[in-house]
BAFI-3210 file (N, C-alpha, C; in Angstrom, 3 decimals, decimal comma, padded with zeros to 6 digits):
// residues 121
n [1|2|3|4|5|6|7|8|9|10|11|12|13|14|15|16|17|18|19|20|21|22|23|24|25|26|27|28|29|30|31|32|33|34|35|36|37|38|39|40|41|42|43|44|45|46|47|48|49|50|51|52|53|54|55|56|57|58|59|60|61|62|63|64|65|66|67|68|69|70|71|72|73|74|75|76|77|78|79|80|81|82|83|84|85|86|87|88|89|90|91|92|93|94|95|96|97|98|99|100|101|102|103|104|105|106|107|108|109|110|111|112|113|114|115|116|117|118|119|120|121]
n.u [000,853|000,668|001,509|000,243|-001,932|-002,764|-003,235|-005,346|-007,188|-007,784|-008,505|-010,940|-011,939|-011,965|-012,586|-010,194|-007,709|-004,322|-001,713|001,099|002,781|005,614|008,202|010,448|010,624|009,256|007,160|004,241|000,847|-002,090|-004,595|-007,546|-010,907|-012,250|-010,815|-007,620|-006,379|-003,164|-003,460|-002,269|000,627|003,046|006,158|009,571|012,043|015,646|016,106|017,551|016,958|014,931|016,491|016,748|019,418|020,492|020,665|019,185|016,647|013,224|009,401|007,657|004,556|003,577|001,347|-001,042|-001,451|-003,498|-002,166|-002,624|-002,714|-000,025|002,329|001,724|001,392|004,130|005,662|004,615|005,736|007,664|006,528|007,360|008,584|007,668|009,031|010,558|008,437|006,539|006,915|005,515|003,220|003,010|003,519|005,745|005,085|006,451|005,679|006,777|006,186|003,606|000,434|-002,477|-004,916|-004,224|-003,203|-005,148|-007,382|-005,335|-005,279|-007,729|-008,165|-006,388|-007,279|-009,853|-008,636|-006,687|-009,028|-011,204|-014,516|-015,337|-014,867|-016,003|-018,607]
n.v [-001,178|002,033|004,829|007,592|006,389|005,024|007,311|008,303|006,729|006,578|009,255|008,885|007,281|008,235|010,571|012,759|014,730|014,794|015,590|017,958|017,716|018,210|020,606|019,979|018,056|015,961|014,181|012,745|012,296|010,556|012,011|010,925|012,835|013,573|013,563|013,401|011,923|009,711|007,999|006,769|007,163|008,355|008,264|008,681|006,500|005,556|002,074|000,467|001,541|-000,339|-002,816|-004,301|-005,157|-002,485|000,568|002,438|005,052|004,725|004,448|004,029|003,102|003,337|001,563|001,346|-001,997|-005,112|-006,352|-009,087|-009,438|-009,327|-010,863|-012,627|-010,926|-009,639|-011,521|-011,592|-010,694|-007,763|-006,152|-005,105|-004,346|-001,630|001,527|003,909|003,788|002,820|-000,779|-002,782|-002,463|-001,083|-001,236|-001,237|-000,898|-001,509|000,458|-000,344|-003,057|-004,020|-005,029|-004,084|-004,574|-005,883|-003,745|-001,952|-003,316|-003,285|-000,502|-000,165|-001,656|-000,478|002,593|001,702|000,556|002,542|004,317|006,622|006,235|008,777|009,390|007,427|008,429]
n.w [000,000|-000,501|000,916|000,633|-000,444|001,873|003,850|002,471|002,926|005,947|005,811|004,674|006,091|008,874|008,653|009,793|010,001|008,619|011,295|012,115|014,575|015,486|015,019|013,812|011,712|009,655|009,869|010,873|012,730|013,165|014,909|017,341|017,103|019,397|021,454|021,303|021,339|019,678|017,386|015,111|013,769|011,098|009,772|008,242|008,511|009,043|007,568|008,575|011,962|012,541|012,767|010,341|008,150|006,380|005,012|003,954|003,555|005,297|005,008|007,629|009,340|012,666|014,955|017,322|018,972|020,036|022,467|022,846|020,502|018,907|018,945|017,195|014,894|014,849|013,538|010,805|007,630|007,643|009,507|012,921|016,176|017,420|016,815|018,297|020,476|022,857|022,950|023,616|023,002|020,764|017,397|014,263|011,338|007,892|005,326|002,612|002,618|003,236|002,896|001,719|002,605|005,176|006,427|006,830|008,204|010,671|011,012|011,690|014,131|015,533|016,112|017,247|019,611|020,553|020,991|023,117|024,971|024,572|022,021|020,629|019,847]
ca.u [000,000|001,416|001,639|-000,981|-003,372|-002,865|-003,535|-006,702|-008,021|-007,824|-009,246|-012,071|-012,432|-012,442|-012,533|-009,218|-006,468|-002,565|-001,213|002,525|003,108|007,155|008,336|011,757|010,854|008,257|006,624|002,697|-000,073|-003,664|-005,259|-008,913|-011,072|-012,411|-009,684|-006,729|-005,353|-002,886|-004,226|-001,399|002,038|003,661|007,412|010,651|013,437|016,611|015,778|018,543|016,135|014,388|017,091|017,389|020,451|020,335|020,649|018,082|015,305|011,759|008,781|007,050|003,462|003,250|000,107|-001,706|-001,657|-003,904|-001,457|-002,896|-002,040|001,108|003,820|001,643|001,820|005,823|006,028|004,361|006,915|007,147|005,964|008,428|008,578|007,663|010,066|010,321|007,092|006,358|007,333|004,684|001,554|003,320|004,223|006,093|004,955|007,230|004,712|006,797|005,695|001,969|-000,539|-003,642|-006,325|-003,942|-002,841|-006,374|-007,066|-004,713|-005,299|-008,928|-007,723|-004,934|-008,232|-010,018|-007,453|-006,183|-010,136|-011,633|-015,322|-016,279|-014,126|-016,831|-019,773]
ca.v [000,000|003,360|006,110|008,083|005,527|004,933|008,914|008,725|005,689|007,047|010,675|008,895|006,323|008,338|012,516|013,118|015,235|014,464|016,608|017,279|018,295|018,627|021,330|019,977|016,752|015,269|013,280|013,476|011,817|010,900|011,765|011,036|014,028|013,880|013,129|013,902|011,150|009,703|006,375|006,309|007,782|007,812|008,550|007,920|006,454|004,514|000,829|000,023|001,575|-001,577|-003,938|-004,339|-004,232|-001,525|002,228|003,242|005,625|003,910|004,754|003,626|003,281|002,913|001,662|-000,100|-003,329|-005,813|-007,234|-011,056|-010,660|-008,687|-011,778|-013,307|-009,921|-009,342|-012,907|-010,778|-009,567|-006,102|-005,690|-004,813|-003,868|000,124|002,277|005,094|004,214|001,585|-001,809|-003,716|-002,501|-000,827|-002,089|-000,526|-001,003|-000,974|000,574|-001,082|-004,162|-003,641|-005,567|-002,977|-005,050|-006,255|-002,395|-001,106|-004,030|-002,967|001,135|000,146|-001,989|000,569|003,541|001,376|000,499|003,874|005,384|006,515|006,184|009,927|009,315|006,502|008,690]
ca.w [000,000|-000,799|001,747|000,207|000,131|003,671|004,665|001,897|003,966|007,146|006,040|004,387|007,313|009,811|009,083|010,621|008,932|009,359|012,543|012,215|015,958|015,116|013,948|013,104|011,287|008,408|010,656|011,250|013,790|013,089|016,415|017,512|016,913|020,355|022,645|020,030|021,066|018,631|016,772|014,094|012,966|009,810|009,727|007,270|009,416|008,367|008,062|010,163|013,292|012,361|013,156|008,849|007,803|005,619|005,577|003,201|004,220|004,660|005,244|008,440|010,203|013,420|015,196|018,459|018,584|021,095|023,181|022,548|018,532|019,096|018,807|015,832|014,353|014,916|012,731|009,752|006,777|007,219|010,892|013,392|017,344|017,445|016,431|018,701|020,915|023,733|021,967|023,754|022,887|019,224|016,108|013,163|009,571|006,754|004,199|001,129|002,467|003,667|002,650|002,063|003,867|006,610|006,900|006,953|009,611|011,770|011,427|012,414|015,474|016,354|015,839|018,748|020,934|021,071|021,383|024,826|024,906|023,832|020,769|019,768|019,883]
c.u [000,892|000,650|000,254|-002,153|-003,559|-003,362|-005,047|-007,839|-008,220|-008,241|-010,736|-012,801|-013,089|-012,661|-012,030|-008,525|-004,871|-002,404|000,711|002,822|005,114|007,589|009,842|011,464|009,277|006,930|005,429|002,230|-001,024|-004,022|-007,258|-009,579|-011,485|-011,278|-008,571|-005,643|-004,668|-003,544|-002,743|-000,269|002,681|005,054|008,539|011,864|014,826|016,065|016,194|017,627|015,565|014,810|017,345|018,525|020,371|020,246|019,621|017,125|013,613|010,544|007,638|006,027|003,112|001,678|-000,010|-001,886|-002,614|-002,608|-001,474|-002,556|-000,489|003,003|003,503|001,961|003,267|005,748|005,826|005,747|006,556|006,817|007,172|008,021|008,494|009,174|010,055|009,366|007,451|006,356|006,260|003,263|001,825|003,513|004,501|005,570|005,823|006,352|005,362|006,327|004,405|001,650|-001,990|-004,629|-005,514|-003,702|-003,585|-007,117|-006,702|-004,819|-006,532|-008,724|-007,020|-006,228|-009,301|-009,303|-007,080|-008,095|-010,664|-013,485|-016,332|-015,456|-015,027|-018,084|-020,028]
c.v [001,232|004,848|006,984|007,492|004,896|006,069|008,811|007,706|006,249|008,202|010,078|008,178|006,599|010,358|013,168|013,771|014,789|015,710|016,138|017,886|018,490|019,428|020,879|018,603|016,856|014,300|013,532|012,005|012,003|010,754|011,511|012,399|014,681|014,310|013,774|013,039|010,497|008,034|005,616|007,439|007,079|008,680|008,026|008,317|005,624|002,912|000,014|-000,019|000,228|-002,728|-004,775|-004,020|-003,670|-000,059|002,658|003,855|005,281|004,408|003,658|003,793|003,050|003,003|000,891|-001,231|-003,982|-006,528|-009,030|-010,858|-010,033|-009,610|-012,309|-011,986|-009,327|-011,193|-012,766|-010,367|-008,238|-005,357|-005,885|-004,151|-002,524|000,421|003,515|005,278|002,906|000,260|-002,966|-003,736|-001,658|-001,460|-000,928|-001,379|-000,845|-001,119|-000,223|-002,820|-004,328|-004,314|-004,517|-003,400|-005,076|-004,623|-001,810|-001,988|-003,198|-001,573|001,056|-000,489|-001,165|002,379|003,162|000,974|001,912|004,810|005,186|006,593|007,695|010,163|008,453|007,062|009,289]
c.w [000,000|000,716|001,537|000,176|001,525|004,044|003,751|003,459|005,347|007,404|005,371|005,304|008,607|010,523|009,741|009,177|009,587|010,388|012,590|013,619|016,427|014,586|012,941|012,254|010,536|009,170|011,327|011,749|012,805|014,374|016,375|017,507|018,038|021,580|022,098|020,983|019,861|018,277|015,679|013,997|011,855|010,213|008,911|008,457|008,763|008,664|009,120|011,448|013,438|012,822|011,345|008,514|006,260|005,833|004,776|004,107|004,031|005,363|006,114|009,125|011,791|014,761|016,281|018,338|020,120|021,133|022,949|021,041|018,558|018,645|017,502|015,015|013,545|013,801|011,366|009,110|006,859|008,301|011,931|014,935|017,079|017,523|017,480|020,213|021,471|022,726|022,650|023,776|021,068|018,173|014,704|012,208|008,317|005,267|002,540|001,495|003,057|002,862|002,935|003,184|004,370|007,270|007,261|008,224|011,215|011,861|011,941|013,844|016,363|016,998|017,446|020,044|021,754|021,991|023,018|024,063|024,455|022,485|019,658|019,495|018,488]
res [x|x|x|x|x|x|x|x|x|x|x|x|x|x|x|x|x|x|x|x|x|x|x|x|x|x|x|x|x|x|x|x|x|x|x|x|x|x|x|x|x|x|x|x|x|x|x|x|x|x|x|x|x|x|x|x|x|x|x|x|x|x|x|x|x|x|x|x|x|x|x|x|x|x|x|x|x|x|x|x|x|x|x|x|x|x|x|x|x|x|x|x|x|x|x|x|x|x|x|x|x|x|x|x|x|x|x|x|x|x|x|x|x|x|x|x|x|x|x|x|x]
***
């Protein structure tokens, strides 16, 4: 799935806009509209962060995960311990290897996980 069709999905899904809350960096949040909590981040880091060896710059999602799928998850190509963010309730994405449904899946799991109850109304 391409980057862009990840941010369409998620503005048509759920009538959020990207929030870059950095000023020094590329790097944007979808927060809940209630709460503004965050649900998702997109970010380009070196793969390396990943534990890849490789230096290239890639483009990464990271999202909530339920704790009970979290290890089957990490067994996924492409899915990776959070980057940046608590590693046991996170998971990085490496958007060149996404799978659209499994990606859209997991941004709606990561969308409730993250939501508080006046976020669902």
């Amino acid at each position: 799935m391409t980057k862009q069709n990840a941010i369409a999905y998620i503005r048509n899904n759920y009538g959020v806009a990207e929030d870059y809350p950095w000023d020094d960096s590329d790097a944007f949040v979808f927060r809940h509209r209630v709460s503004q909590k965050w649900f998702c981040l997109f970010m380009d880091i070196s793969a390396s962060y990943l534990g890849i060896d490789d230096n290239r710059v890639i483009t990464v999602v990271n999202l909530k995960a339920p704790r009970s799928m979290r290890d089957d998850l990490l067994r996924e190509e492409g899915i990776y311990p959070a980057y940046h963010m608590n590693k046991q309730h996170w998971i990085s994405l490496d958007l060149r290897k996404a799978n659209e449904k499994m990606l859209e899946v997991l941004i709606d799991m990561s969308f409730k996980a993250t939501a508080m109850k006046k976020d669902l109304v």
